[in-house]
TORMIVO-805702 format. One line per 3 residues: number of its first residue (from 1); their letters; for each residue y, x, z of N, C-alpha, C. Coordinates in Angstrom, 2 decimals. Atoms other than C-alpha are relative to their C-alpha. Example, Ala and Ser with C-alpha at 12.3 -4.5 7.8 and 13.67 -1.06 7.14 Angstrom:
% TORMIVO-805702
1> AS> -1.19 0.89 0.00 -4.50 12.30 7.80 1.20 0.90 0.00 | -1.19 -0.82 -0.06 -1.06 13.67 7.14 1.09 -0.77 0.73
% end
This chain:
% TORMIVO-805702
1> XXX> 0.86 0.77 -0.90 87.78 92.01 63.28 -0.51 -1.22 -0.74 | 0.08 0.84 1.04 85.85 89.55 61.88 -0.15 -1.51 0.78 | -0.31 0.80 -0.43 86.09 85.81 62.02 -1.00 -0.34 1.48
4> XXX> 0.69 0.72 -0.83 84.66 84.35 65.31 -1.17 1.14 1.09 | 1.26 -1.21 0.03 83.45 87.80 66.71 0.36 0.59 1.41 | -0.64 -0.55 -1.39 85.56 88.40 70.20 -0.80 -1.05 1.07
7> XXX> 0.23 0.67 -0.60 83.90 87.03 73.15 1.34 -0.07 1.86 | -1.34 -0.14 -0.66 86.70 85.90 75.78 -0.43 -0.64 1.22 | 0.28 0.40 -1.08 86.63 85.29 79.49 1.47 -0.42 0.50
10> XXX> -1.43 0.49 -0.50 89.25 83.37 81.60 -0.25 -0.01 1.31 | 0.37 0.20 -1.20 90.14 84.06 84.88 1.48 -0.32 0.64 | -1.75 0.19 -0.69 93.33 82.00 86.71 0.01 -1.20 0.82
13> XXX> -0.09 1.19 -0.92 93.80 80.02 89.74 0.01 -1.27 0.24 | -0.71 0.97 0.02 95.18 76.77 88.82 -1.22 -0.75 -1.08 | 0.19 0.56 0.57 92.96 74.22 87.12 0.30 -0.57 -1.67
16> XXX> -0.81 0.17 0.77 95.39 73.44 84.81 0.11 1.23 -1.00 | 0.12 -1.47 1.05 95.85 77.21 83.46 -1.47 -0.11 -0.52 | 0.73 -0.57 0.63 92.38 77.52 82.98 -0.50 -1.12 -1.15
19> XXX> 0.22 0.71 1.38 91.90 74.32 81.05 0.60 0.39 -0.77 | -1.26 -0.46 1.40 94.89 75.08 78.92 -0.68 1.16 -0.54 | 0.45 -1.25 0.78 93.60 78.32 78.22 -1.01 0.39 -0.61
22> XXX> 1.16 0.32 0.93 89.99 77.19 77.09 0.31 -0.92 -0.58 | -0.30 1.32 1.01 91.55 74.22 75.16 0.53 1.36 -0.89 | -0.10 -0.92 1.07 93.07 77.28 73.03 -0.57 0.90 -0.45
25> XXX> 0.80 -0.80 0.55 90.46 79.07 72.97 -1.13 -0.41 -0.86 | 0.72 0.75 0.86 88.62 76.72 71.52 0.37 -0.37 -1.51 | -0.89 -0.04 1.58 91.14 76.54 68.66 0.14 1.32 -1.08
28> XXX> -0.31 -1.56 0.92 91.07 80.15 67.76 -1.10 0.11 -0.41 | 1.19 -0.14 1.33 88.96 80.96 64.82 -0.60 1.25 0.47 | 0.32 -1.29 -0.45 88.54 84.60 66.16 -0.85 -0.37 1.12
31> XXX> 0.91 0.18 -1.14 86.80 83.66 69.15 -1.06 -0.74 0.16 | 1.48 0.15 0.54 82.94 83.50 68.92 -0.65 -0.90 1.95 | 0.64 0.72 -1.47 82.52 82.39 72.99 0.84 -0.10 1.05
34> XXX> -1.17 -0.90 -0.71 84.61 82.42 76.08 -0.83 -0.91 1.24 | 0.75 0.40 -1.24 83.46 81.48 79.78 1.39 0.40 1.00 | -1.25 0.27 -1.66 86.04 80.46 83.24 -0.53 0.64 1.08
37> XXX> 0.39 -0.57 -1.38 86.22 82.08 86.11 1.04 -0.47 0.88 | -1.04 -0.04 -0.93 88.09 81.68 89.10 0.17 1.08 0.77 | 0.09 -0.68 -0.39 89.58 84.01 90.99 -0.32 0.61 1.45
40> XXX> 0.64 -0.15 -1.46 88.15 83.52 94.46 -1.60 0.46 -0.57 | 1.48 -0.37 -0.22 84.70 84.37 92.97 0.29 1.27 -0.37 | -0.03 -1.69 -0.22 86.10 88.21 93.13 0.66 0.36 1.23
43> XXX> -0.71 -0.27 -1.59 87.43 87.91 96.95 -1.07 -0.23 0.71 | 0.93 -0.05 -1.32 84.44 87.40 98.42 -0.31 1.49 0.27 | 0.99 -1.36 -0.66 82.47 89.90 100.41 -0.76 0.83 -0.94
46> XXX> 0.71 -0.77 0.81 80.39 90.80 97.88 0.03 -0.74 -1.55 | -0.26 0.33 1.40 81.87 90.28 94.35 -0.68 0.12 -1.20 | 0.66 -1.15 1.12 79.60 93.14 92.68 -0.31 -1.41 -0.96
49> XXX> 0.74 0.84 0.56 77.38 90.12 91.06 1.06 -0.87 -1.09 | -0.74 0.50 1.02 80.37 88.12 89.57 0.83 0.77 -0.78 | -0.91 -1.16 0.79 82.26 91.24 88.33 -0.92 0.39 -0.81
52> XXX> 0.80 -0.44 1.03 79.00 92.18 86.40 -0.41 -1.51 -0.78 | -0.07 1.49 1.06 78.60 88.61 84.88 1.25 0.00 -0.91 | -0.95 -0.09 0.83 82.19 89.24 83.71 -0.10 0.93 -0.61
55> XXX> 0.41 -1.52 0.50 81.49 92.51 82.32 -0.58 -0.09 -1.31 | 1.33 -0.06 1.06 78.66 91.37 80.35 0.45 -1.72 -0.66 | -0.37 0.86 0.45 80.34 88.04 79.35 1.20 -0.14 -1.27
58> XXX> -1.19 0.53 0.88 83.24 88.80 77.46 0.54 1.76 -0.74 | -0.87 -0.99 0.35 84.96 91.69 75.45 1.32 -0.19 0.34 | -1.51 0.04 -1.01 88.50 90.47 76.60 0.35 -1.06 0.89
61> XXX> -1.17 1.24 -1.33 90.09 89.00 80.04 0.83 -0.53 -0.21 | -1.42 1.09 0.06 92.72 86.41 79.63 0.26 -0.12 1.80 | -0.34 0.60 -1.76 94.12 86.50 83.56 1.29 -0.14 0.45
64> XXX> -1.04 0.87 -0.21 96.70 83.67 84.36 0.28 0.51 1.23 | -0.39 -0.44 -1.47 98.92 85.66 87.21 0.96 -0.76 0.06 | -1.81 0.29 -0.24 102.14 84.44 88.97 0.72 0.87 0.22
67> XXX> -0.82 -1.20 -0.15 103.20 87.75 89.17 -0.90 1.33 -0.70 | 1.11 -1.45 0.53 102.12 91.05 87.35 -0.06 1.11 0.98 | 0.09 -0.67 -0.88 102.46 93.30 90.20 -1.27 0.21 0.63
70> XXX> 1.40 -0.45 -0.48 98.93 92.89 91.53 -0.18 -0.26 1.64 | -0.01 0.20 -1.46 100.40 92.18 95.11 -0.44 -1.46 0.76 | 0.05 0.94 -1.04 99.85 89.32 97.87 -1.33 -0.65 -0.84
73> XXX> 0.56 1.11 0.29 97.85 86.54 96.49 -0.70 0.31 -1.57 | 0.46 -0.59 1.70 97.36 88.46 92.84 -0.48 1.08 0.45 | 0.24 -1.32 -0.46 95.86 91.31 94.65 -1.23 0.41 -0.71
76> XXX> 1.75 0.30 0.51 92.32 90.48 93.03 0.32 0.69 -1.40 | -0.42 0.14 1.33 94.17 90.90 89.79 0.05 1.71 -0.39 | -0.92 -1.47 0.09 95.09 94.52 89.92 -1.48 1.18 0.39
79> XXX> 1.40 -0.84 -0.58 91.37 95.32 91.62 -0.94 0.09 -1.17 | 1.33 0.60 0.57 89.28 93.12 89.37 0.29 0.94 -1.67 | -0.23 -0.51 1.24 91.24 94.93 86.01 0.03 1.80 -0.33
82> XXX> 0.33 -1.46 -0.05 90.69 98.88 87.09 -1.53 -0.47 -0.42 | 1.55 0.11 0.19 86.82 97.89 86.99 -0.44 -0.45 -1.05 | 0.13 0.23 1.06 86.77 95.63 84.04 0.38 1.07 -1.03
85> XXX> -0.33 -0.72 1.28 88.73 97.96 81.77 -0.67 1.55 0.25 | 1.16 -0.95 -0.23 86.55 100.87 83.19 -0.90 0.30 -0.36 | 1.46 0.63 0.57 83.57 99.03 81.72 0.19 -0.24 -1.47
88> XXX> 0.08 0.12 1.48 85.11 98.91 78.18 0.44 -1.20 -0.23 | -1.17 1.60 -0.27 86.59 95.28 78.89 1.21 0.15 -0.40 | -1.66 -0.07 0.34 90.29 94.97 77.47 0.49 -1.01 0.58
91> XXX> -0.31 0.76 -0.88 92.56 92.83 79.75 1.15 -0.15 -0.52 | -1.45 0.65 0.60 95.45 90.41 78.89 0.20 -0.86 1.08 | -1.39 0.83 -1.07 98.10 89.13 81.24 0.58 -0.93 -0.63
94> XXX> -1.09 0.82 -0.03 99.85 85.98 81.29 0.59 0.01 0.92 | -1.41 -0.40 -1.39 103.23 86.13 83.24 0.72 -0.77 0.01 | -1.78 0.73 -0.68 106.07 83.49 84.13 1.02 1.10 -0.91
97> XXX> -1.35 -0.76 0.44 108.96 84.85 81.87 0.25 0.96 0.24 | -1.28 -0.73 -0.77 110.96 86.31 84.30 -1.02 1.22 0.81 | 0.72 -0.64 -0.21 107.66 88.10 85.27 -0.11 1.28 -1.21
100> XXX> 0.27 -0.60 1.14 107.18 89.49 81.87 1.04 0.99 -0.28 | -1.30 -0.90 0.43 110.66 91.30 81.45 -0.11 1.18 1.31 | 0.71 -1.09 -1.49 109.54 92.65 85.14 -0.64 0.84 -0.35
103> XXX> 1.19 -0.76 0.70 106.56 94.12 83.42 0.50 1.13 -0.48 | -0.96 -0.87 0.35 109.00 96.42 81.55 0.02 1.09 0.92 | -0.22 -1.00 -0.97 109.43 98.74 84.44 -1.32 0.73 0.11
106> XXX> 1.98 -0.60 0.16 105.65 99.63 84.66 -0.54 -0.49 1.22 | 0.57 0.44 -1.39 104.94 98.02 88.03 -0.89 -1.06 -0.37 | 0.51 0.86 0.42 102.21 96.14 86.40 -1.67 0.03 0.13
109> XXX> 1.38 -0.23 0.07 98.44 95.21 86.35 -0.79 0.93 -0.71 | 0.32 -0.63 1.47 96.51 97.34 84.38 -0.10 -0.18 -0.67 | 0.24 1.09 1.14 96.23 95.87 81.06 0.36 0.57 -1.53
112> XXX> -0.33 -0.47 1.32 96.20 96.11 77.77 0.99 -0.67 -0.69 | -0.58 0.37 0.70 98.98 93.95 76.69 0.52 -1.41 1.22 | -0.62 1.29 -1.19 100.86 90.45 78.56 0.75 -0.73 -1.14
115> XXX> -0.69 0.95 0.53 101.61 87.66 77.28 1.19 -1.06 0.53 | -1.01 0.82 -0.58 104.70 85.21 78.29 -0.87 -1.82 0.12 | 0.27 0.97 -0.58 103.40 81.87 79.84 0.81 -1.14 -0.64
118> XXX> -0.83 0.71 0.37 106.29 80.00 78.79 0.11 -0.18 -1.40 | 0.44 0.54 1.59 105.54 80.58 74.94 -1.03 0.04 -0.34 | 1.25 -0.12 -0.05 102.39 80.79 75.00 -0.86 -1.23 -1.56
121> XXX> 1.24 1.03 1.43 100.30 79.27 71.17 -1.01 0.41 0.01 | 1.00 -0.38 0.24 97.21 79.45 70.38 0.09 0.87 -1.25 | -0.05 -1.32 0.77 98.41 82.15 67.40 0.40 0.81 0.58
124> XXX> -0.57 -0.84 -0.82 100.13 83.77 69.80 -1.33 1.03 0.80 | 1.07 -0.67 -0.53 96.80 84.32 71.96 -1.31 0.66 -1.17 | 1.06 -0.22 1.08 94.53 84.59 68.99 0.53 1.58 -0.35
127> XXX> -0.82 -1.22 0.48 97.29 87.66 67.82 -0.66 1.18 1.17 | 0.43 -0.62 -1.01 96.75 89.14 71.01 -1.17 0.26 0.32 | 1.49 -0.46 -0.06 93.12 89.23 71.13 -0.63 0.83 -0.98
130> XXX> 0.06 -1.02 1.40 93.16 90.84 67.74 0.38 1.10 0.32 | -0.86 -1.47 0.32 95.40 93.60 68.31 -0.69 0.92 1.61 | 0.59 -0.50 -1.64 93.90 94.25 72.22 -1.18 0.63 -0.36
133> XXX> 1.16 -0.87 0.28 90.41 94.64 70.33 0.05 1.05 -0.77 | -0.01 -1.21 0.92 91.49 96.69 67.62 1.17 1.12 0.53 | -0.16 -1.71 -0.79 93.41 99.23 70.09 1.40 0.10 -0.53
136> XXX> -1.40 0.28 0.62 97.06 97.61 68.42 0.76 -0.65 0.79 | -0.91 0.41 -1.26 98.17 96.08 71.19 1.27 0.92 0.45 | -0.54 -1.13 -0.94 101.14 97.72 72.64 -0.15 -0.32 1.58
139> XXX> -0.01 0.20 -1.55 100.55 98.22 76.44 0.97 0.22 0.73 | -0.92 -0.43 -0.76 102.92 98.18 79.07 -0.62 1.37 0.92 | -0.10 -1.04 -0.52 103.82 101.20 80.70 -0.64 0.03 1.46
142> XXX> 0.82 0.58 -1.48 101.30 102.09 83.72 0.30 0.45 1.35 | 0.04 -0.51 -1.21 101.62 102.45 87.22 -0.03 1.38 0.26 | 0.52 -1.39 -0.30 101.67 106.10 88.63 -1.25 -0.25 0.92
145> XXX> 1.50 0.21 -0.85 98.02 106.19 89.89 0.16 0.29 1.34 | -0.13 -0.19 -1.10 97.57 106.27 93.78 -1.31 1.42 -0.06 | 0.48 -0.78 -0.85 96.31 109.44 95.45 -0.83 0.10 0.70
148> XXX> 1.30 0.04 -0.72 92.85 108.82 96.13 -1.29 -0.01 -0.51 | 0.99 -0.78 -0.07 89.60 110.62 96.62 -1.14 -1.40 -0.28 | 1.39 1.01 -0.04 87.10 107.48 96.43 0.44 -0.84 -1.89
151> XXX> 0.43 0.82 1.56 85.80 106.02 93.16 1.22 -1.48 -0.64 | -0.79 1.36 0.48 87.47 103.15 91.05 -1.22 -1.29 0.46 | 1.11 1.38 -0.88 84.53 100.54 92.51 0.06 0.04 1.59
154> XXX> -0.01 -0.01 -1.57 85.20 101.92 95.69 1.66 -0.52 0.73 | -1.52 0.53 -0.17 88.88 101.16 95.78 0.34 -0.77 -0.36 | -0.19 1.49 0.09 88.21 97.58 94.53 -0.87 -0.10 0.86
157> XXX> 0.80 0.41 -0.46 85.93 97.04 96.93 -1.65 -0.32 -0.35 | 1.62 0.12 0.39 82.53 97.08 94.80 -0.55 1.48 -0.20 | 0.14 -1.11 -0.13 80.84 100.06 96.08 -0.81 0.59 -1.36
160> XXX> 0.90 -0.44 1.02 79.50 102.35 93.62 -1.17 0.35 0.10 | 1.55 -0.42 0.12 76.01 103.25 94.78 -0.83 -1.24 -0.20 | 0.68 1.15 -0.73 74.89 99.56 95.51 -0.43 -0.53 -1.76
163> XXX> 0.56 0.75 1.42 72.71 98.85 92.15 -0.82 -1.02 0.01 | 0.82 0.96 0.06 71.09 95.50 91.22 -1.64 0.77 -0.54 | 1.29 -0.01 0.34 67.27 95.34 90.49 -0.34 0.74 -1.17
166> XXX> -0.30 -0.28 1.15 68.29 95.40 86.98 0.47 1.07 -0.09 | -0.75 -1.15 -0.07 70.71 97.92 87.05 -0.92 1.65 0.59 | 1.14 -1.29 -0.13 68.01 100.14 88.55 -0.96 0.11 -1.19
169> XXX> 1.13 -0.38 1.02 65.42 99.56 86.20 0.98 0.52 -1.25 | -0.64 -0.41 1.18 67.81 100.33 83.62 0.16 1.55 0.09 | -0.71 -1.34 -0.12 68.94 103.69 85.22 -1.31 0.45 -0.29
172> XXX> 1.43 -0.45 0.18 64.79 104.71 85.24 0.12 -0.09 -1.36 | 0.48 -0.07 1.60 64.78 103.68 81.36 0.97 0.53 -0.25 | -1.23 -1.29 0.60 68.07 106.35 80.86 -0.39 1.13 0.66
175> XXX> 0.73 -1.50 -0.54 66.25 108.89 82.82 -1.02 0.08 -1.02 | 1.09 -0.25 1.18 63.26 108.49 80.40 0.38 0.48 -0.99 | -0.51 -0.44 1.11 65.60 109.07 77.79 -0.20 -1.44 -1.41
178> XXX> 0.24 0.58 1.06 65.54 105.81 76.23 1.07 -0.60 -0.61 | -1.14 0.56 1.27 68.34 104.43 73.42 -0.20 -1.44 0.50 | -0.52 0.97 -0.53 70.05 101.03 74.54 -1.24 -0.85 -0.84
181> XXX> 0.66 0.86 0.35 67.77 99.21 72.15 -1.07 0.23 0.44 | 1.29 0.07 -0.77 64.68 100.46 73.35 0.10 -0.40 1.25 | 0.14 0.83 -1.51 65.82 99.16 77.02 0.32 -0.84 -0.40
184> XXX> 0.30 1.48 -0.03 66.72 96.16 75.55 -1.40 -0.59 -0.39 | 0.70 0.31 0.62 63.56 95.80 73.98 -1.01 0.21 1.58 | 0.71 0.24 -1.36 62.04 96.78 77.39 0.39 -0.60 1.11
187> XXX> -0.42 1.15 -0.78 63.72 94.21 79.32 0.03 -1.16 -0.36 | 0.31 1.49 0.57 63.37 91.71 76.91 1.68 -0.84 -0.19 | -1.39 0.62 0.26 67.39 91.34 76.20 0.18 0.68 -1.23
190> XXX> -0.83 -0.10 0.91 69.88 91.82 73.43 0.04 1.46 0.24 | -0.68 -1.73 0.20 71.02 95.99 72.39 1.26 -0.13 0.88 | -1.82 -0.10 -0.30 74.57 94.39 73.24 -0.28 0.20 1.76
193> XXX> 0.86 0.22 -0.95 73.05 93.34 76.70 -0.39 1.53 1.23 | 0.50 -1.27 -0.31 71.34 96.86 77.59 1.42 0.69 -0.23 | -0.97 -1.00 -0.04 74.58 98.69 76.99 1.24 -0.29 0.35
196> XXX> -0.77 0.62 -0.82 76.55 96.79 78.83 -0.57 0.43 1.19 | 0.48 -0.68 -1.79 74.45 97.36 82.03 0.07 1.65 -0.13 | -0.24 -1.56 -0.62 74.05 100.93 81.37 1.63 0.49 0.04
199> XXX> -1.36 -0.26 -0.36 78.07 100.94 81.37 0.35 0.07 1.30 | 0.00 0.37 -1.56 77.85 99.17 84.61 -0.25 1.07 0.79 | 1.03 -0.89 -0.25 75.27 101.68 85.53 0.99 1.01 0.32
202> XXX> -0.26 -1.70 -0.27 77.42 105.00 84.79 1.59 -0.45 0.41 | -1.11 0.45 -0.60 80.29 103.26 86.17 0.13 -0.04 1.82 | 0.21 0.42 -1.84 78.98 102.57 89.83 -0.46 1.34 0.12
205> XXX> 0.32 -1.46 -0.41 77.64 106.18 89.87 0.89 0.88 -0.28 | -1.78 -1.15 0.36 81.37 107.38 88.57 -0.56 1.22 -0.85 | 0.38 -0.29 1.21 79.57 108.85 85.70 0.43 0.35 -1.57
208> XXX> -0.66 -0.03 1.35 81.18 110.09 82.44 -1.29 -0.64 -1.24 | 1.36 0.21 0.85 77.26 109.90 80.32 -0.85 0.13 0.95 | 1.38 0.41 -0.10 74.01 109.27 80.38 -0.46 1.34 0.85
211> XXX> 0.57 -1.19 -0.65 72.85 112.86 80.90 0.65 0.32 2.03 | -0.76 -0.48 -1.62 75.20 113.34 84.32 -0.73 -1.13 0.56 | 0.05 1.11 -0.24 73.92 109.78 85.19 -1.79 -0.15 0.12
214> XXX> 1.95 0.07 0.20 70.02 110.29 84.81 -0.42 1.52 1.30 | 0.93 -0.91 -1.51 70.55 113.96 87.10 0.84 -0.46 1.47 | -0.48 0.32 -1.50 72.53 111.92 90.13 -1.09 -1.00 0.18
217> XXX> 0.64 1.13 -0.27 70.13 109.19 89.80 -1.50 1.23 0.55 | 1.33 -0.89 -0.91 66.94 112.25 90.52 0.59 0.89 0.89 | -0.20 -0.59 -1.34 69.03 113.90 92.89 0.40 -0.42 1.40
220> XXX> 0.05 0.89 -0.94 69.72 110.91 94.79 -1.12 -0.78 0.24 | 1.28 0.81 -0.04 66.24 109.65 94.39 0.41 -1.92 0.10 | -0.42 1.56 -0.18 67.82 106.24 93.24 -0.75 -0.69 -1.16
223> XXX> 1.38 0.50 0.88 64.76 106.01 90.67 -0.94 0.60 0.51 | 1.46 -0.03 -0.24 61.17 105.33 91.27 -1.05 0.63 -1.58 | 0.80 -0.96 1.23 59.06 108.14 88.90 -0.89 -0.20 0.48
226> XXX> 0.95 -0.13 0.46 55.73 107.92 88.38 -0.99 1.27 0.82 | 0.71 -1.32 -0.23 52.96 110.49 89.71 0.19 1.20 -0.93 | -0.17 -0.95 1.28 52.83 112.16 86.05 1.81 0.93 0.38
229> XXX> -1.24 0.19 -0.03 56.76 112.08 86.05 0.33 1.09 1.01 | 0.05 -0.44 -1.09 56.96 113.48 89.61 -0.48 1.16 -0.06 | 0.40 -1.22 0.23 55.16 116.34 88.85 0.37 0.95 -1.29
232> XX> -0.55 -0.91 0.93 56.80 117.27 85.76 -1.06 0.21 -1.01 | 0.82 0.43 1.78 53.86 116.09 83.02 0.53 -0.59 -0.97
% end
């Protein structure tokens, strides 16, 4: 990984955590950007909008829990990290100690790795962002998945049909058949940018690729074609 090349997002309750945790992120040489979140801006009613700002903000989550379990008050935690790491996002836990040895059992967020709270350096996190991107992380052991028929956006609460403006025009320029840079270049953003939303994209339509993702989008008529188009010119 090269120097200054991970972009990092922070998302944890407490004022205090999240300064601390952009004061070290600011120290790590590896890390090229990083942006705060809190975690009430994924409990509202309608999250979709800040879950795709995080999406497209960061290659890895830093999220300050008081418990890794995902339950009561961390419930956001356990929703918001099926969807991120869905999207190609890698997710890192900080835990209370006595949380962390908990973790062990597998009753844990989804994640790619957890860090201990209580020792917590800025080589420590820097290590961890290294080994999370390059797929060296070891992960804790995961949950047995629950027993249910509805989507991973639908069982955090961000439905999967409900596409932004953007997110539509994007799905029309993957029906055309066009390569991430040519929709960035026709939206007037970054390659990185464009293939990030079309993640989004084949994510909210529970989508493996492009091709499956271009014939739900004309068999749901959730793109606007053209006369030519429409007729098959």
């Amino acid at each position: 990984m090269n120097q200054g090349s991970v972009r990092v997002a922070v998302v944890a309750r407490g004022e205090v955590a999240r300064s601390g945790l952009a004061a070290m992120l600011e120290e790590a040489a590896r890390v090229k950007q990083s942006t705060v979140f809190r975690p009430e801006e994924f409990t509202t009613a309608s999250p979709e909008d800040a879950v795709q700002l995080l999406i497209l903000s960061c290659d890895v989550v830093v999220m300050w829990c008081v418990n890794g379990s995902g339950t009561g008050e961390e419930a956001w935690a356990a929703r918001l990290a099926e969807v991120v790491r869905r999207n190609g996002v890698r997710v890192l836990l900080v835990l209370p100690g006595a949380e962390v040895r908990r973790a062990a059992s597998g009753a844990v967020v989804p994640c790619d790795g957890i860090l201990d709270q209580d020792a917590l350096t800025v080589h420590g996190l820097e290590e961890a962002l290294r080994k999370s991107v390059e797929g060296t992380q070891p992960a804790p052991a995961a949950r047995a998945p629950r027993r249910e028929r509805r989507t991973v956006g639908e069982r955090a609460g961000f439905p999967g049909r409900q596409l932004t403006e953007r997110e539509r025009r994007v799905l029309e320029l993957v029906v055309e058949g066009l390569s991430n840079r040519q929709i960035g270049q026709a939206l007037d953003v970054s390659e990185h940018v464009a293939k990030r939303t079309v993640a989004i994209v084949l994510s909210k339509l529970d989508c493996p690729n492009r091709t499956q993702a271009a014939a739900v989008a004309l068999r749901e008529g959730l793109v606007r074609l053209g006369p030519d188009e429409a007729l098959g010119a």
